[in-house]
C-alpha positions in Angstrom: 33.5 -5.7 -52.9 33.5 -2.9 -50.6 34.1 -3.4 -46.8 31.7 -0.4 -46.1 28.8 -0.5 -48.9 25.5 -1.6 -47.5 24.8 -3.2 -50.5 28.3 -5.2 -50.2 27.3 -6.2 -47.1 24.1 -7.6 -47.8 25.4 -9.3 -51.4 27.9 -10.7 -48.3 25.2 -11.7 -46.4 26.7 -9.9 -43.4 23.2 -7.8 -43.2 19.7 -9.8 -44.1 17.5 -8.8 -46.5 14.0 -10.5 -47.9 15.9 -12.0 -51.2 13.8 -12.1 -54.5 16.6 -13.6 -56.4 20.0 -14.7 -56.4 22.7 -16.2 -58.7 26.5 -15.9 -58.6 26.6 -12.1 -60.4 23.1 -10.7 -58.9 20.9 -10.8 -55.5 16.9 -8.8 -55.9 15.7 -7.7 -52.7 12.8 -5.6 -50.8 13.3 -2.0 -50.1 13.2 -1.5 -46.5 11.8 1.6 -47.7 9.1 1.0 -50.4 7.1 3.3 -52.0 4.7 1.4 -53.7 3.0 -2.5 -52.8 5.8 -4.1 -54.8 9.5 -2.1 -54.6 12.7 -4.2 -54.9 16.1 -3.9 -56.1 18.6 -5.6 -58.2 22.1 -5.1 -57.9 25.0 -6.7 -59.0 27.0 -8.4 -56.4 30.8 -6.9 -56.9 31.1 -3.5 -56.4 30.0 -1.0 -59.2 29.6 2.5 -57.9 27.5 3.7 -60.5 26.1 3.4 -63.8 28.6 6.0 -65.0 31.3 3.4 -63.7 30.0 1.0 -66.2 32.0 0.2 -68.9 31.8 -2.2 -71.8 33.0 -5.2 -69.8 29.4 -5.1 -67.9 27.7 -4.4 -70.9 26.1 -8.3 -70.3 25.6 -7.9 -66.9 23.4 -4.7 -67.6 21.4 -6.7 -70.5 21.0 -9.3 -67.8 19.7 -6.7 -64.7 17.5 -5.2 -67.5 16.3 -9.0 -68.7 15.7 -10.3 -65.5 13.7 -7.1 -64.0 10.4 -7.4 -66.2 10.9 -11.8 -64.5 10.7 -10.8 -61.6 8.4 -7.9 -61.9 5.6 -10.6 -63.3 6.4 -13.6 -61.3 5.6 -10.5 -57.7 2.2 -9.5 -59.6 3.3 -6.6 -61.6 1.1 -7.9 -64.9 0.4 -4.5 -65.9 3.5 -3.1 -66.2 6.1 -1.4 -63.3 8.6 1.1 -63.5 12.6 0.6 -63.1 14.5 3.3 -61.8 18.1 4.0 -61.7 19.3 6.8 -59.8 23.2 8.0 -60.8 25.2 10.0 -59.2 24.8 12.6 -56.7 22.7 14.7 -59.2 20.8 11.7 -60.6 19.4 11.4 -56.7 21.7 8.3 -55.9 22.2 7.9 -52.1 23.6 4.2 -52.4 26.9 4.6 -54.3 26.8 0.8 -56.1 24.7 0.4 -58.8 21.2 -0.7 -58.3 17.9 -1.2 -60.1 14.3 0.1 -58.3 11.7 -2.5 -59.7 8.7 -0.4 -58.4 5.1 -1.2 -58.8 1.3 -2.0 -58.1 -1.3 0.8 -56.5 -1.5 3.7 -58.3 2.2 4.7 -59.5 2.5 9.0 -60.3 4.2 9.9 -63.4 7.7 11.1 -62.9 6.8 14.4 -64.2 4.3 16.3 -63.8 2.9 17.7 -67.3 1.1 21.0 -67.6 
């Protein structure tokens, strides 16, 4: 883990956070930022800066994330479907540098693109 990564420190549980789930490799959580009546995360709880850091060794740890999202998704009220995001790198938008799911949801979700 990192000493200075937010999201080490709330895996930690040096800062609090409104847990969804929790096991020995993964903690879900609220955004403290949603944008949208359900918006959590899932990240894994050593330090991964990226998905471009990934490598075959967390190939069942990703199968897991990407398992245990549509779980989670239904058991917060997300019957109708959600939308998962992962943001990578600087030019992917990613302003958290370890690897983390958006489970996003409910209300009416825009498209990512706009189509003409």
């Amino acid at each position: 883990m990192s000493d200075t990564c937010i999201f080490c420190k709330i895996a930690r549980g040096e800062i609090p956070c409104r847990k969804v789930y929790e096991d020995d490799e993964l903690l879900a959580f609220h955004d403290i930022n949603p944008v949208a009546p359900v918006h959590f995360m899932m990240v894994p709880k050593f330090h991964l800066p990226s998905l471009m850091e990934a490598e075959e060794a967390h190939a069942a740890l990703l199968g897991r994330m990407l398992l245990l999202a549509p779980k989670l998704a239904k058991e917060l009220g997300l019957e109708n479907g959600f939308r998962t995001v992962i943001n990578t790198g600087k030019g992917g938008g990613q302003e958290v540098f370890h690897l983390h799911i958006h489970i996003i949801g409910g209300g009416n979700i825009p498209p990512m693109v706009k189509r003409s």
